[in-house]
LUMBAVO-974946 format. One record per residue: y, z, x of N, C-alpha, C in turn; residue number from 0. Coordinates in nm, 3 decimals, padded with zeros to 5 digits. Layout:
LUMBAVO-974946
<timar><n_py>Y</n_py><n_pz>Z</n_pz><n_px>X</n_px><ca_py>Y</ca_py><ca_pz>Z</ca_pz><ca_px>X</ca_px><c_py>Y</c_py><c_pz>Z</c_pz><c_px>X</c_px><seq>NUM</seq></timar>
...
***
This chain:
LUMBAVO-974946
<timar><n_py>11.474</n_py><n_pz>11.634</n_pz><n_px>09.127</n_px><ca_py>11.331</ca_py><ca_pz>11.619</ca_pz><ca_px>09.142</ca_px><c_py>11.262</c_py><c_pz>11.752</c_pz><c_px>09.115</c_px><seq>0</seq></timar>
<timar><n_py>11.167</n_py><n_pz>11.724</n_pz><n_px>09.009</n_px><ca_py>11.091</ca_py><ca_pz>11.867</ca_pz><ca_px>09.015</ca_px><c_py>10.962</c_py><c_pz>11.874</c_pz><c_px>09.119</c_px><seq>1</seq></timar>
<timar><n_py>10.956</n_py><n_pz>12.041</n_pz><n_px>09.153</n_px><ca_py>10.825</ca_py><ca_pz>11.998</ca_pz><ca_px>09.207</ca_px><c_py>10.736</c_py><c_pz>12.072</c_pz><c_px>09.177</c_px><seq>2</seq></timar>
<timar><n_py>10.616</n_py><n_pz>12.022</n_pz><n_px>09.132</n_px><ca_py>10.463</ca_py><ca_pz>12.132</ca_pz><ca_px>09.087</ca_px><c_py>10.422</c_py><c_pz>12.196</c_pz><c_px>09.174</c_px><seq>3</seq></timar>
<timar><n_py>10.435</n_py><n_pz>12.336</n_pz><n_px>09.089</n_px><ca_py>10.363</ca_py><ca_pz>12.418</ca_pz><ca_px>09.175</ca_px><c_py>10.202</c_py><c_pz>12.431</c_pz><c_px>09.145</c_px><seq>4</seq></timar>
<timar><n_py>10.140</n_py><n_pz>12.465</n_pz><n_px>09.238</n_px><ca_py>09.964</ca_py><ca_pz>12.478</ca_pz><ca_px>09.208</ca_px><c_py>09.916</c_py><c_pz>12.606</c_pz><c_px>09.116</c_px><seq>5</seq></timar>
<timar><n_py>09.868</n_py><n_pz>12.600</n_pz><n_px>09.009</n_px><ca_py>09.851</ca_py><ca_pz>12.707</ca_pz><ca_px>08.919</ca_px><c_py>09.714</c_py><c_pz>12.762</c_pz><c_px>08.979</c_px><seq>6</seq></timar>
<timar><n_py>09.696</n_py><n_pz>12.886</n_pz><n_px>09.046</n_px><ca_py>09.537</ca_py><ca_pz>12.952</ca_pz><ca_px>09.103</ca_px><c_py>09.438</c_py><c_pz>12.914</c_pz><c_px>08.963</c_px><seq>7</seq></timar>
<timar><n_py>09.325</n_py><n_pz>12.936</n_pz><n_px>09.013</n_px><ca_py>09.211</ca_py><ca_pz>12.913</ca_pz><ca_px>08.942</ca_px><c_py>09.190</c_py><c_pz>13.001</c_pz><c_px>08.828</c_px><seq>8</seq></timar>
<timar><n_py>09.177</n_py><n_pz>13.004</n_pz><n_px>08.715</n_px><ca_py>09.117</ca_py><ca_pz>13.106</ca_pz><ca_px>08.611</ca_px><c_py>09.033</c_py><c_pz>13.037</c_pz><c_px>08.542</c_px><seq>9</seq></timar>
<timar><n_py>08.943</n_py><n_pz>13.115</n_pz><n_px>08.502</n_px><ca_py>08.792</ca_py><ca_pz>13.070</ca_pz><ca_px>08.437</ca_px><c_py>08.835</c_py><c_pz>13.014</c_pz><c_px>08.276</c_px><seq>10</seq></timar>
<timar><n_py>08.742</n_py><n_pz>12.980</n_pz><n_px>08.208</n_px><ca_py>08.761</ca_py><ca_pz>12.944</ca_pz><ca_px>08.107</ca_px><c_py>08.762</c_py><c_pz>13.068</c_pz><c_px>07.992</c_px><seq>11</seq></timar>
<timar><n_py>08.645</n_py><n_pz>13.139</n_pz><n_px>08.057</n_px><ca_py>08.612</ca_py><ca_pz>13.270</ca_pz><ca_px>08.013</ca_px><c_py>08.739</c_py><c_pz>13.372</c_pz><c_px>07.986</c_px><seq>12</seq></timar>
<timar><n_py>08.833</n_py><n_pz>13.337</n_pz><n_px>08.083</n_px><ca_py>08.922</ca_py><ca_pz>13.401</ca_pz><ca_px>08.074</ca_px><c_py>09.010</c_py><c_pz>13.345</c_pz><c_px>07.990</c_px><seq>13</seq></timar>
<timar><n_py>09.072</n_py><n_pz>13.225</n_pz><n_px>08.000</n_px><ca_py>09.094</ca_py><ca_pz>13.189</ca_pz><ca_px>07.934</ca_px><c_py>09.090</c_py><c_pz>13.218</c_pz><c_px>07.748</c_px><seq>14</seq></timar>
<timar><n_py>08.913</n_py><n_pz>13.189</n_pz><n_px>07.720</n_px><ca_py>08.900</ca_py><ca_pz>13.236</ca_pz><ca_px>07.559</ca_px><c_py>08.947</c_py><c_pz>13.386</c_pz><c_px>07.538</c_px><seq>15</seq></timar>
<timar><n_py>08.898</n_py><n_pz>13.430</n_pz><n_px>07.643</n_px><ca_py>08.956</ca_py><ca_pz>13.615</ca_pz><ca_px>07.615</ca_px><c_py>09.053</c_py><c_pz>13.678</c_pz><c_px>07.587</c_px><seq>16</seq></timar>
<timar><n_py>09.235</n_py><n_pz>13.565</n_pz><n_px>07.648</n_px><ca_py>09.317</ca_py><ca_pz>13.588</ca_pz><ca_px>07.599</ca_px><c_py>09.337</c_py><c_pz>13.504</c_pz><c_px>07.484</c_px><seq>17</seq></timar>
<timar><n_py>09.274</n_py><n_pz>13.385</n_pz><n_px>07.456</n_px><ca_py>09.304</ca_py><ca_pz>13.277</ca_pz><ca_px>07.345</ca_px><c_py>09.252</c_py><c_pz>13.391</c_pz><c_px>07.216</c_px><seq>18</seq></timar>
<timar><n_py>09.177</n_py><n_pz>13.450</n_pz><n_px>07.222</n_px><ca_py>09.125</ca_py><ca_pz>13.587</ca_pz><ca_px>07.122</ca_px><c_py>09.226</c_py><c_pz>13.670</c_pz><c_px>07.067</c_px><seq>19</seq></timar>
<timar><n_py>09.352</n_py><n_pz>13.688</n_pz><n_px>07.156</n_px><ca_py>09.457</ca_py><ca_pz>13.772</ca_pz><ca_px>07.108</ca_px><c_py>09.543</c_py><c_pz>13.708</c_pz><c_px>07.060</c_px><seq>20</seq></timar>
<timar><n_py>09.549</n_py><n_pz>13.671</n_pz><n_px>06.975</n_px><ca_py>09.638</ca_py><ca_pz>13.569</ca_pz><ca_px>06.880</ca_px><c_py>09.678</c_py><c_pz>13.649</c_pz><c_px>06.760</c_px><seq>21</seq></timar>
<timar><n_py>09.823</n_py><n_pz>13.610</n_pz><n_px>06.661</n_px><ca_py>09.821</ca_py><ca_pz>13.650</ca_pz><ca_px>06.559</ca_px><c_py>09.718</c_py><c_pz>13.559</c_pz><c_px>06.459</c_px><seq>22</seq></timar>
<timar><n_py>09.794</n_py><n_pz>13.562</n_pz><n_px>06.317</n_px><ca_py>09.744</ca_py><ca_pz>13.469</ca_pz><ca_px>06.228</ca_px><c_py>09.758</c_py><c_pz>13.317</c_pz><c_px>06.234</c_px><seq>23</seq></timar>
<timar><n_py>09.911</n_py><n_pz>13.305</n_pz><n_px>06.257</n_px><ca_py>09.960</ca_py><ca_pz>13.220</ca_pz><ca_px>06.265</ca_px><c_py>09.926</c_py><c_pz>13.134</c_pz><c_px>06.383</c_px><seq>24</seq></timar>
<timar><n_py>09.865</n_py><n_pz>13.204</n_pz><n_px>06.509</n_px><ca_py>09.787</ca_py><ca_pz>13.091</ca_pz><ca_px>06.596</ca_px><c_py>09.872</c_py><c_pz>13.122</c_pz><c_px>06.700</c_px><seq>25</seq></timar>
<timar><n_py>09.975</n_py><n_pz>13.207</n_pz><n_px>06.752</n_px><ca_py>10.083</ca_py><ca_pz>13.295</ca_pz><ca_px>06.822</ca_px><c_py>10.006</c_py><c_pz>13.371</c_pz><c_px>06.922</c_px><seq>26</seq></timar>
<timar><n_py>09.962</n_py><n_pz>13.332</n_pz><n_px>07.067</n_px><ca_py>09.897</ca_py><ca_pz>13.426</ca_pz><ca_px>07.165</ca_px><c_py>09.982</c_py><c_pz>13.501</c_pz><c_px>07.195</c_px><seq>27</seq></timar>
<timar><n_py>09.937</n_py><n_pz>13.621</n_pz><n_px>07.206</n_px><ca_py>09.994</ca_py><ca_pz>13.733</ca_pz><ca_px>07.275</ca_px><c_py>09.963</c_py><c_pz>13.777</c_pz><c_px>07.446</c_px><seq>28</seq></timar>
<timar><n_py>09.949</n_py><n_pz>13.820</n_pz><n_px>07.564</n_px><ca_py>09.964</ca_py><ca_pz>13.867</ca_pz><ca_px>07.614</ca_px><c_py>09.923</c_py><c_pz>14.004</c_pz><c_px>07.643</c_px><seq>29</seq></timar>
<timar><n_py>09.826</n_py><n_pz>14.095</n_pz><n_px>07.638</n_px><ca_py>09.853</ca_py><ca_pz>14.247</ca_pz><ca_px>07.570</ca_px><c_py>09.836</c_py><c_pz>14.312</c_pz><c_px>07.718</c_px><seq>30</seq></timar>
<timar><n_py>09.900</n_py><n_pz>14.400</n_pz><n_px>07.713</n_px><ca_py>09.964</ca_py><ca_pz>14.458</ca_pz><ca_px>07.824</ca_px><c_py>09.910</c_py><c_pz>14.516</c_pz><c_px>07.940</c_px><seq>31</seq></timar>
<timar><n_py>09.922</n_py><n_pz>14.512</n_pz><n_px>08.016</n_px><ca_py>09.876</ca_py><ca_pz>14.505</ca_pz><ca_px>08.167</ca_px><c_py>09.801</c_py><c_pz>14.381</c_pz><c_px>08.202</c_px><seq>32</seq></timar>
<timar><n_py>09.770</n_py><n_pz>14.268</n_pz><n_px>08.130</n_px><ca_py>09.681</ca_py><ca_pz>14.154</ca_pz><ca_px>08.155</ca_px><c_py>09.748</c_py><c_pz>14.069</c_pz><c_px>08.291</c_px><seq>33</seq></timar>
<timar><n_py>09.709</n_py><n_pz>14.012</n_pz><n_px>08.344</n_px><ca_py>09.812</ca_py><ca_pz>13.931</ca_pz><ca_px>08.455</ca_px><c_py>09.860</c_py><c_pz>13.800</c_pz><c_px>08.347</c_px><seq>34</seq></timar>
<timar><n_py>09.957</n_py><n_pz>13.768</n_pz><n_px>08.351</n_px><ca_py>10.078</ca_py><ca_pz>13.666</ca_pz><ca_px>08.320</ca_px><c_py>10.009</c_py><c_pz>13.532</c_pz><c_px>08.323</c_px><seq>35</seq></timar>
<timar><n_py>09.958</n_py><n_pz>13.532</n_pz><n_px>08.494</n_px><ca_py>09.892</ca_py><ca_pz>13.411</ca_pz><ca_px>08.490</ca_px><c_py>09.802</c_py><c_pz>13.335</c_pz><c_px>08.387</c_px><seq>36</seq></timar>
<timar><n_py>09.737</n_py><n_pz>13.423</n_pz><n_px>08.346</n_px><ca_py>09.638</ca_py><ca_pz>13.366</ca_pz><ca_px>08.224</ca_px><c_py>09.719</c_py><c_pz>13.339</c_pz><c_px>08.136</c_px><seq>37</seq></timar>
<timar><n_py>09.822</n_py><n_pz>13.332</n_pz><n_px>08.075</n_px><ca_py>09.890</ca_py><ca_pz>13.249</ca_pz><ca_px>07.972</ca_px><c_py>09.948</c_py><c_pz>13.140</c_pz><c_px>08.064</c_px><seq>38</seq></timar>
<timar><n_py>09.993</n_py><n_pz>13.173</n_pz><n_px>08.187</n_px><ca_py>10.034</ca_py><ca_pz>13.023</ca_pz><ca_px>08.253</ca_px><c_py>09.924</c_py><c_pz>12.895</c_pz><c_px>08.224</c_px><seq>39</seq></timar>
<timar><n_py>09.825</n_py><n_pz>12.988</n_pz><n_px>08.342</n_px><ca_py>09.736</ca_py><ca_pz>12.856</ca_pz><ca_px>08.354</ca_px><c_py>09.657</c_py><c_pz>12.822</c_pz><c_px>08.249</c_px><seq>40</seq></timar>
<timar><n_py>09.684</n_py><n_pz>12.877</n_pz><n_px>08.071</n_px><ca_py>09.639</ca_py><ca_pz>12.850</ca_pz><ca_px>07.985</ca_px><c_py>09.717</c_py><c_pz>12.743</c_pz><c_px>07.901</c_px><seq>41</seq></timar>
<timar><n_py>09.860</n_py><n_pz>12.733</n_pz><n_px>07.945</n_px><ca_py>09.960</ca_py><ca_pz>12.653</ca_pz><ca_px>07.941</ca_px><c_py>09.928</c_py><c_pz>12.559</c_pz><c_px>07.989</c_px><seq>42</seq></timar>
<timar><n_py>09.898</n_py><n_pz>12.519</n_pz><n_px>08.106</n_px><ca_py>09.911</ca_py><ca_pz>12.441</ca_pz><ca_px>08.215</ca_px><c_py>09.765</c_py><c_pz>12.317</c_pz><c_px>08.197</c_px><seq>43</seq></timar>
<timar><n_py>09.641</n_py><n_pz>12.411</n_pz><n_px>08.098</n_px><ca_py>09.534</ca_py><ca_pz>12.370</ca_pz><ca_px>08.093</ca_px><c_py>09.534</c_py><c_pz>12.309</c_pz><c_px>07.988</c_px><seq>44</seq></timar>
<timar><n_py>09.678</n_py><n_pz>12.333</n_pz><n_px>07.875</n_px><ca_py>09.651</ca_py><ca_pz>12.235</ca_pz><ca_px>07.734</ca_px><c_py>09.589</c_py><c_pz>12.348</c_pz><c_px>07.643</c_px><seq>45</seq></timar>
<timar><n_py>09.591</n_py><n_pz>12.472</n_pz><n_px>07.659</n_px><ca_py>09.459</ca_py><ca_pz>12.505</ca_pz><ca_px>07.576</ca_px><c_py>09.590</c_py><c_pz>12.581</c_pz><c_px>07.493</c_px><seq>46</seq></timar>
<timar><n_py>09.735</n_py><n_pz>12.672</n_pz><n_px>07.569</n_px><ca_py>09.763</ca_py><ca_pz>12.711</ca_pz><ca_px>07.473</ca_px><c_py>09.981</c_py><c_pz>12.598</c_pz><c_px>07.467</c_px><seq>47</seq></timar>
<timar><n_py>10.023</n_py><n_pz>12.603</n_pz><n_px>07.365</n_px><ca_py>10.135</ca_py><ca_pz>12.517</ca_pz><ca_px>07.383</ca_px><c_py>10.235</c_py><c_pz>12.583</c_pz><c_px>07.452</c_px><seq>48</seq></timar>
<timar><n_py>10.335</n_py><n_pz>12.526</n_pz><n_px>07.466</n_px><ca_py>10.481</ca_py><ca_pz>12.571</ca_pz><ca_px>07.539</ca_px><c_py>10.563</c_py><c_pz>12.679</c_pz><c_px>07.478</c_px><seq>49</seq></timar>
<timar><n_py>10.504</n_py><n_pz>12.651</n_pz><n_px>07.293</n_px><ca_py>10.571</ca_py><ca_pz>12.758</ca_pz><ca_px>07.224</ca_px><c_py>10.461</c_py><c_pz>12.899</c_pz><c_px>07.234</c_px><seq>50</seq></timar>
<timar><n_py>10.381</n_py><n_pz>12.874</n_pz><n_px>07.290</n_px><ca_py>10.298</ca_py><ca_pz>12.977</ca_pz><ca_px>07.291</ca_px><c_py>10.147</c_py><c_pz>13.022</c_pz><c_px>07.153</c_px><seq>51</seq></timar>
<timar><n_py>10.142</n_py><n_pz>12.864</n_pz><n_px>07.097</n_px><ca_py>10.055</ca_py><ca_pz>12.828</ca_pz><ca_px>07.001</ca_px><c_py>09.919</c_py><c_pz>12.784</c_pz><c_px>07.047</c_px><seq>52</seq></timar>
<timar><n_py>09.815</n_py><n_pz>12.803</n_pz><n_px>07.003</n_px><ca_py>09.682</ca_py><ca_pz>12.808</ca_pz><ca_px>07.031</ca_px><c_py>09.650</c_py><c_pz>12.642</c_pz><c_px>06.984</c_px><seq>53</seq></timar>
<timar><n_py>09.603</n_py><n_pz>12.550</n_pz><n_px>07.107</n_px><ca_py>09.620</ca_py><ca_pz>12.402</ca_pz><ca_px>07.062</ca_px><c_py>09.480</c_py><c_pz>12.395</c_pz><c_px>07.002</c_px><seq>54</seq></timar>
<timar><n_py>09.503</n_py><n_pz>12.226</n_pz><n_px>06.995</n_px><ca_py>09.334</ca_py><ca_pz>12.201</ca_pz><ca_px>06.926</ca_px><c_py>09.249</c_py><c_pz>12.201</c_pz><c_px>07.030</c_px><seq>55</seq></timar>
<timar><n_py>09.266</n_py><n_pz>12.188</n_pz><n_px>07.172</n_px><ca_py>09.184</ca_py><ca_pz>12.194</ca_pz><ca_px>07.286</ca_px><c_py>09.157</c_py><c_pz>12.359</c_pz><c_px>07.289</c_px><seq>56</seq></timar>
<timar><n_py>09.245</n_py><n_pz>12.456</n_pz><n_px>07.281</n_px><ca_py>09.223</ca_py><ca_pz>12.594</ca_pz><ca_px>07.268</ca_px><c_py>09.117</c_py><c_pz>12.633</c_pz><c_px>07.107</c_px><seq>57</seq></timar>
<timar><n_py>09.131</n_py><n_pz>12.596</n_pz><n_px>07.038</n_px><ca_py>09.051</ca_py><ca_pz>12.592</ca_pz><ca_px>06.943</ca_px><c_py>08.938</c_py><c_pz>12.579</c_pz><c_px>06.941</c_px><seq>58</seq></timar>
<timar><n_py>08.914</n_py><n_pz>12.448</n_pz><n_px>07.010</n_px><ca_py>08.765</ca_py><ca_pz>12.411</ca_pz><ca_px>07.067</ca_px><c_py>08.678</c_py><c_pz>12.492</c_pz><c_px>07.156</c_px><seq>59</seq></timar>
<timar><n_py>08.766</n_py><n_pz>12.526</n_pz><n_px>07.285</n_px><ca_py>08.707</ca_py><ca_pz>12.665</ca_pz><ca_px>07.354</ca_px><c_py>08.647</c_py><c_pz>12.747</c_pz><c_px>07.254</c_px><seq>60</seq></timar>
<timar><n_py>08.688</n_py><n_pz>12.845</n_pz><n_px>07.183</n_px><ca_py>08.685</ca_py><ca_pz>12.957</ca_pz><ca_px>07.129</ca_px><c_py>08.600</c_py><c_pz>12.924</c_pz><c_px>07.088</c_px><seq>61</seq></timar>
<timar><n_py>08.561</n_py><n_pz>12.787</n_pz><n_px>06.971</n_px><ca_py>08.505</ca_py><ca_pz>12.730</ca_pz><ca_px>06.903</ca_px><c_py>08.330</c_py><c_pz>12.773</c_pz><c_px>06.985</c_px><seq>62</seq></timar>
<timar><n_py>08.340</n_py><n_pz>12.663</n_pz><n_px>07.110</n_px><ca_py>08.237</ca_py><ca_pz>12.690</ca_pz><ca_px>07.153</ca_px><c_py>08.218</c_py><c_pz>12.832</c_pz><c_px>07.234</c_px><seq>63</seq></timar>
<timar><n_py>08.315</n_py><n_pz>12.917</n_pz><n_px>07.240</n_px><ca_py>08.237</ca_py><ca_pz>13.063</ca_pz><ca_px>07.350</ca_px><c_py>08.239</c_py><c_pz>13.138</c_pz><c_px>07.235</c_px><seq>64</seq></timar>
<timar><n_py>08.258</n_py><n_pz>13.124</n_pz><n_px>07.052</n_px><ca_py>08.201</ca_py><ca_pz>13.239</ca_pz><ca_px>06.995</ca_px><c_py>08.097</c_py><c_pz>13.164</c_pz><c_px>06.950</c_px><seq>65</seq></timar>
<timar><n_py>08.036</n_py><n_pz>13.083</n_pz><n_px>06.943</n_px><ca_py>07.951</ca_py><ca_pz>13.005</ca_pz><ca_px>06.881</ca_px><c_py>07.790</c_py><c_pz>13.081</c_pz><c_px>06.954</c_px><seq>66</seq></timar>
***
């Protein structure tokens, strides 16, 4: 049995801010000293994938916070 753990709250804002550090290829990065969590709960939110790819729901963010 697995069991879920509760991912803390992060903004969306935050969210786009790391969805911003991406390669070309659509590959988020992480950049250093950032807390971890924000790629979790960016995982967790659909926005970025398991392989660590920027989805079409992550797309859309960005879409609308550079707009």
């Amino acid at each position: 049995m697995h069991i879920r753990t509760p991912i803390p709250a992060v903004s969306t804002g935050q969210i786009a801010k790391l969805l911003a550090h991406r390669y070309g290829d659509g590959t988020v990065y992480l950049p250093s000293g950032w807390p971890r969590l924000w790629l979790t709960a960016s995982q967790a939110g659909g926005y970025v994938s398991s392989d660590g790819y920027v989805t079409r729901k992550g797309r859309e963010l960005l879409a609308r916070c550079e707009a």
